[in-house]
N, C-alpha and C positions, 0 to 999 in steps of 0.2 A: 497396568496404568489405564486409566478410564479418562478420558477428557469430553463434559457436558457446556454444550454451547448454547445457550438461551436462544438465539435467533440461529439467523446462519453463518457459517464460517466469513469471519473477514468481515461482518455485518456494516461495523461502524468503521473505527479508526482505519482498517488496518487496510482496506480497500482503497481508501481516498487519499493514500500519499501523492508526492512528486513523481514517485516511482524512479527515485535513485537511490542506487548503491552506492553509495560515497561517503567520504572518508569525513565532510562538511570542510568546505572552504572555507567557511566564514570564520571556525573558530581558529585558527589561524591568527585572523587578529585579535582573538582575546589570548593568544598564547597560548591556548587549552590543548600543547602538542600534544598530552600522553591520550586524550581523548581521540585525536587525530588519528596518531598512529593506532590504535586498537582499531575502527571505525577503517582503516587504509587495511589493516591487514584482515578483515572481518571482510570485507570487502572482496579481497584476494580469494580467498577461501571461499564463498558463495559462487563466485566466478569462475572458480575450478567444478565445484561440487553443484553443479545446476548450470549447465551449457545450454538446455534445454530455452531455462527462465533469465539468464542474467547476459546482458552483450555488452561491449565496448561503446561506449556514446565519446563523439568529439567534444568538449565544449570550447565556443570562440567568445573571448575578453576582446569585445572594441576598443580599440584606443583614439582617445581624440585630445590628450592630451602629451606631451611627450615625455611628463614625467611617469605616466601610468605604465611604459614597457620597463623602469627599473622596479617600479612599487611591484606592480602584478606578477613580475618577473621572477623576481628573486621569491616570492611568495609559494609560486608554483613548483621551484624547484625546491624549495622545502618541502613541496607536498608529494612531489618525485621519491627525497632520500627518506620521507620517514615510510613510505609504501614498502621500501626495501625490494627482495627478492619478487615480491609479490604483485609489485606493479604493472598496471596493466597497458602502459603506451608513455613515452616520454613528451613531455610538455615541451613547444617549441613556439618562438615568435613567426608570424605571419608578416608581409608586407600588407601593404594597401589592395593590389589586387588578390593575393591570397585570399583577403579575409573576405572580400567581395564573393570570390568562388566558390570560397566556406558554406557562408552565410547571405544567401542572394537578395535578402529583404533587410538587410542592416542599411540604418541611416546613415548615407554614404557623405552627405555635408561634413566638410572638418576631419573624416575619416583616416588616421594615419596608418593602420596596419591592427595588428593583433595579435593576442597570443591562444594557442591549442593546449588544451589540458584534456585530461583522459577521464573518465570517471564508468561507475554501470549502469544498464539502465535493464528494470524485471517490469513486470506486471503481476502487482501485489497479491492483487484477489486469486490469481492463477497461481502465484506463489503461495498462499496457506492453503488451497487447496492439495498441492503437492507435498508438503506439508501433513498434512493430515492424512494423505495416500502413505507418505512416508511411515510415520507411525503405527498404520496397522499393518503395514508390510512387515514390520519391526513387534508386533504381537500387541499392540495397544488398541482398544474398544474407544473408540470417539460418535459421539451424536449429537446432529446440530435441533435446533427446536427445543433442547430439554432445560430446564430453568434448575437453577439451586434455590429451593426458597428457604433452608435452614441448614441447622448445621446439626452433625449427631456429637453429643458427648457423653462421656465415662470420664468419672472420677476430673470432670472439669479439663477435662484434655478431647480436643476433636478426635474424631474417631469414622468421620465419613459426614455426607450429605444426608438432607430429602430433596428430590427433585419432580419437577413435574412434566410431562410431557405436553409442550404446548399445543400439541395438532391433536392429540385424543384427548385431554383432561389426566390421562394417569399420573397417578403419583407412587411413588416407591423410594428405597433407601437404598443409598451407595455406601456400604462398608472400606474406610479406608484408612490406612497408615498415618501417612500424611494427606492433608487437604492444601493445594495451593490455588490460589489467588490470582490468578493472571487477565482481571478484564478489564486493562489501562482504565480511560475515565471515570470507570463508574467503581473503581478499586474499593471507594468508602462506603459504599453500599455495603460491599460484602465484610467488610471491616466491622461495621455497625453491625450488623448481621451478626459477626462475631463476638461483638464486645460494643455495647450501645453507647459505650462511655468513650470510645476511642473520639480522639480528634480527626478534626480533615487535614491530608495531606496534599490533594491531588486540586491541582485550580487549571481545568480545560484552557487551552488557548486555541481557538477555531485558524484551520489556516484554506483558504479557498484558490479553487486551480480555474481556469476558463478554458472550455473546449472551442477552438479556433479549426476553420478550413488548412488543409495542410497548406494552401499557396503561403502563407501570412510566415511558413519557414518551411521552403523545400529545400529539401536535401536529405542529409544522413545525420545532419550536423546541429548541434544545440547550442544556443545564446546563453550566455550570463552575464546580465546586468551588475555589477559589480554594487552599484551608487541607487538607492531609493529613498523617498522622501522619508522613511524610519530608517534608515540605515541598515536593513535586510537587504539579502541580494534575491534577486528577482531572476527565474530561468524559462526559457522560451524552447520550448522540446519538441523534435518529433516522436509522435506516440500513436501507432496503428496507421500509419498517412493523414495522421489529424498534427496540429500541433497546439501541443498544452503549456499552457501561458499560467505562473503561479510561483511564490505561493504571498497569504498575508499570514498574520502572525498579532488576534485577535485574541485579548484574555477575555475567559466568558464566565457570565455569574454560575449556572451550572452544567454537568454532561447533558449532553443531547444524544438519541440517538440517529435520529434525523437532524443536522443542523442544518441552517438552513443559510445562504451568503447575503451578510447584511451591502445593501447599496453601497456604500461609501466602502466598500471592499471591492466589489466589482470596477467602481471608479478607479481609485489606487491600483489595479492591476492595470488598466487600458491606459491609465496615465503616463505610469512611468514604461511598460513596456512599448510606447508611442515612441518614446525620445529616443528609442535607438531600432527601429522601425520602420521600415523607409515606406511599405505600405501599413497605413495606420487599423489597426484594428478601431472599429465599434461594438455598442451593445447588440447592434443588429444583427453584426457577426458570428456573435458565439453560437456556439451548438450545443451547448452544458455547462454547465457551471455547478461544480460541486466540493462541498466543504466534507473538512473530519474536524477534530477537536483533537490537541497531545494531551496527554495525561502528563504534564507540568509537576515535580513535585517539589514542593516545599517544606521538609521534615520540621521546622518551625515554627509550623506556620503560614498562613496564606498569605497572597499580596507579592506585588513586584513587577515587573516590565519584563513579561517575558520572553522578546526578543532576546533580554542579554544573557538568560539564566539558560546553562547547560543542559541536553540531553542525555546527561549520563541516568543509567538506570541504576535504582535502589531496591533493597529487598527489608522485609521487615517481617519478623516472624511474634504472634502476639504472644499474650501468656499460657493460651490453649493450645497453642502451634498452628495456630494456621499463617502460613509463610504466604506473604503477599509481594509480587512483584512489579514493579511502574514505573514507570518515565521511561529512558533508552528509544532508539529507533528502529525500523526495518532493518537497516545493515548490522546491526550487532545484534541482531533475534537471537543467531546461536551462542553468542559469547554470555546473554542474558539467559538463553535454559542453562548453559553450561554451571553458572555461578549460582542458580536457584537451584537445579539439584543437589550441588556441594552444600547447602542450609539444609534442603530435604535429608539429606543423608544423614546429617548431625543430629535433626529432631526427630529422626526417624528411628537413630541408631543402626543405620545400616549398616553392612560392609560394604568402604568404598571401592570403587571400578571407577577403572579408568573411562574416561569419556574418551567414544569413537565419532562422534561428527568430525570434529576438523577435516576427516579423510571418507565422511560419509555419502555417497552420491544420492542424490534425491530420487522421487519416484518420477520417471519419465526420461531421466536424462540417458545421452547418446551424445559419441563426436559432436561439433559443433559442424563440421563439414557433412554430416550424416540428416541435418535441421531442414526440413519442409521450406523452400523457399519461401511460400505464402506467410505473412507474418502473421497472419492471428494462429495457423496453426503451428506454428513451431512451436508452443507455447507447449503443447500435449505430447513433445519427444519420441521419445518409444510408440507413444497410441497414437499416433496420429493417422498413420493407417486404418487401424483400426475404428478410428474415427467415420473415417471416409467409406470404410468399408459396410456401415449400418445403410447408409444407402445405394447397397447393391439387391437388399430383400425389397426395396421402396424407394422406387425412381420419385417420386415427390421428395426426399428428403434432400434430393440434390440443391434443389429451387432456392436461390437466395430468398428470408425475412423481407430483404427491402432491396431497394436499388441504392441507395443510399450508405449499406453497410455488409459488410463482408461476411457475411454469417448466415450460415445452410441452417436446414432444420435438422439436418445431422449433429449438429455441437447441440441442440436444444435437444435432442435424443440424446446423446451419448451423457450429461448432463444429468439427466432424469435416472438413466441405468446403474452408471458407475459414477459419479459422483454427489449421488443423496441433495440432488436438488430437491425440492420441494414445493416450490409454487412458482412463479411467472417470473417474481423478482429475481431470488436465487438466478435465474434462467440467464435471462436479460441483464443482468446489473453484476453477477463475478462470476457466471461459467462462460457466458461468455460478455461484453464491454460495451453492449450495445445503449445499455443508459448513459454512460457517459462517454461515448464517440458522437452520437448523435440525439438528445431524448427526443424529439417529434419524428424520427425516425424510427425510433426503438417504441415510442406511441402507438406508431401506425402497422407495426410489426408484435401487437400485443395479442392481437387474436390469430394468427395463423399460430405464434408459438405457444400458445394458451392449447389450442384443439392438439398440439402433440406432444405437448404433458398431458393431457387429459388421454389420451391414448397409451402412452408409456405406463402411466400411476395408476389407471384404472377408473378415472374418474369420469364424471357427466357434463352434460351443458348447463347446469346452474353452477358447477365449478370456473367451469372454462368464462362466462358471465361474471362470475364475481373478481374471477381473478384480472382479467380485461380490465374491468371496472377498477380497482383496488390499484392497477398498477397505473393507469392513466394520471390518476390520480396522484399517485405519489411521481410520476413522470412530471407534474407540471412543475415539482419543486425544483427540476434540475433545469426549468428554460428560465435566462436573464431576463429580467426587468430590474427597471430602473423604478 
């Protein structure tokens, strides 16, 4: 198994979730229980199999109404029985001070109590990296930077790629069985690619998070806004000691791989996360703001509201076989390879085998009683030591990046070594989080962790200059304006 990633891992979509495991509350009210349940027990299972990347998050429903403890109520324990065995904490109501204690920046006016529901909470970009550790632990060859610009065929059935490496120029051919499709938004590229006649399936809808000071929700404990002016709920998270305020839920005319968050998205988030907020966030506030795009699909056809349309994922195999996969979310990633190599296998003609994730542990995991107390490193389970341990040959790598952000030049070393980062971005933006905890923070931390990638990769000072240069830049896209 060969997997070539154009950029780098996690590049677009799959870095800029909410960063929950969850089962989605919302569909719930469209009734969409069998969704639920799959997405609850998918959910279970990551949370067993990655102790490392996935923990128990609270989340507190304000009530200010006193119909909302039967609505919300009864809601949640359905969200209890369909989790089953697999459930990760029981949902319970909170009084008035409870929820206060919970949640210490909840708009206390009108305030009658709450209820606790349980859900996960990972770090995406640290998750496909493990991910991809997984895999070649498991005998599979992955490389990030390499592009598919074609496809090979015989006798009008795919038969492997061409690919090119974006940091040398080379180009070479991937010999393979089956070829699958797996790069959500930009799916009909590779579809056209394949067959120039195919229609579009996939209509991006941009969804944008804002990076808030943790004071705006300390604790342990996360908000969910139940009620927004579209009718999406809205959640107010702690993530790294920051808290992340999001999401919107933006159809866009096409994929992006940079998107970028339109105004009137930024407003919509400070708006409605204001009404239940007792210290009001501004724009002046944020410390990031950063958008993805879902891969939305519409096997009909484009067009539609797609707040209301489903994230179930679908697969589509053409008439050459190239099996393309899209739509679904982070919490059913495994349920989504599981169902794509079951098509692989039939266009393959394989013999089937049984699929081992359900009970697979990822690369890094350990007890959860066994997890680095610091929260950026827990993330690295098993290596975290060994993290730490690179700056025992080099007391400078101890030295935090900034004051402002928790990251040694140890994670920017260990990064460069064993995880195939590649330039500044990769560094700063999914080995380790420092473009979206902080971007004029992670700005001002672009040339000391520039000169030790430039040390690690072997490079010079018009590297370590350009790359400075190159990232500032793309840093200005993650600071708010209005």
């Amino acid at each position: 198994t060969a997997l070539v990633e154009s950029y780098d891992f996690a590049k677009a979509t799959s870095s800029r979730s909410t960063k929950l495991v969850h089962g989605g509350v919302r569909y719930l009210e469209q009734l969409n229980f069998s969704l639920v349940m799959e997405a609850l027990r998918e959910r279970g299972i990551l949370y067993r199999n990655a102790p490392h990347l996935v923990r128990n998050l609270a989340f507190v429903v304000p009530r200010y109404h006193w119909w909302e403890g039967p609505f919300y109520g009864a809601g949640l324990k359905v969200y209890d029985a369909l989790a089953g065995r697999l459930n990760i904490e029981k949902s319970r109501y909170l009084d008035r001070a409870e929820t206060i204690a919970k949640i210490p920046n909840v708009q206390q006016e009108d305030l009658i109590g709450g209820i606790q529901y349980h859900d996960g909470q990972f770090d995406d970009a640290r998750m496909a990296i493990s991910l991809a550790q997984t895999a070649v632990d498991h005998g599979a060859t992955v490389a990030n930077y390499v592009e598919a610009t074609g496809f090979l065929k015989h006798h009008e059935r795919l038969s492997g790629a061409s690919v090119r490496d974006t940091l040398t120029g080379d180009t070479f051919e991937i010999r393979a069985k089956v070829v699958v499709n797996a790069t959500g938004v930009f799916s009909d590229r590779l579809r056209k690619l394949d067959d120039p006649t195919s229609t579009e399936m996939i209509e991006p809808a941009q969804g944008v998070h804002l990076v808030l000071d943790g004071s705006f929700q300390p604790g342990a404990n996360a908000i969910m806004v139940p009620h927004t002016d579209d009718g999406r709920v809205l959640f107010v998270i702690p993530w790294h000691e920051r808290a992340l305020v999001g999401t919107t839920d933006t159809p866009m005319e096409q994929a992006e791989l940079e998107p970028r968050a339109l105004p009137e998205e930024l407003e919509f988030i400070l708006r409605n996360a204001s009404r239940y907020m007792e210290k009001d966030p501004s724009i002046d506030d944020v410390l990031s703001v950063f958008a993805g795009q879902r891969p939305l699909v519409f096997p009909g056809g484009k067009s539609g509201d797609s707040k209301s349309v489903s994230r179930n994922h679908e697969i589509f195999v053409s008439q050459s076989g190239l099996v393309t996969i899209s739509g679904g979310k982070w919490t059913t990633y495994r349920k989504m390879a599981e169902d794509t190599l079951s098509r692989v296998i039939q266009v393959g003609q394989f013999k089937p085998r049984k699929c081992i994730t359900e009970d697979l542990l990822l690369h890094g995991a350990i007890p959860r009683e066994e997890l680095p107390k610091e929260d950026h490193l827990r993330f690295y389970g098993s290596e975290a030591n060994q993290v730490m341990q690179i700056a025992d040959s080099d007391a400078s790598l101890t030295k935090k990046l900034h004051e402002r952000l928790p990251y040694t030049g140890a994670e920017i070393a260990w990064g460069a070594r064993h995880e195939m980062a590649q330039n500044l971005e990769d560094a700063l933006s999914r080995r380790t989080r420092a473009l979206l905890l902080d971007a004029r923070a992670a700005s001002e931390a672009a040339e000391p962790a520039a000169r030790i990638m430039a040390k690690e990769l072997g490079h010079g000072e018009d590297w370590v200059q350009q790359q400075v240069t190159e990232f500032q830049q793309l840093a200005t896209g993650y600071l708010a304006t209005t």
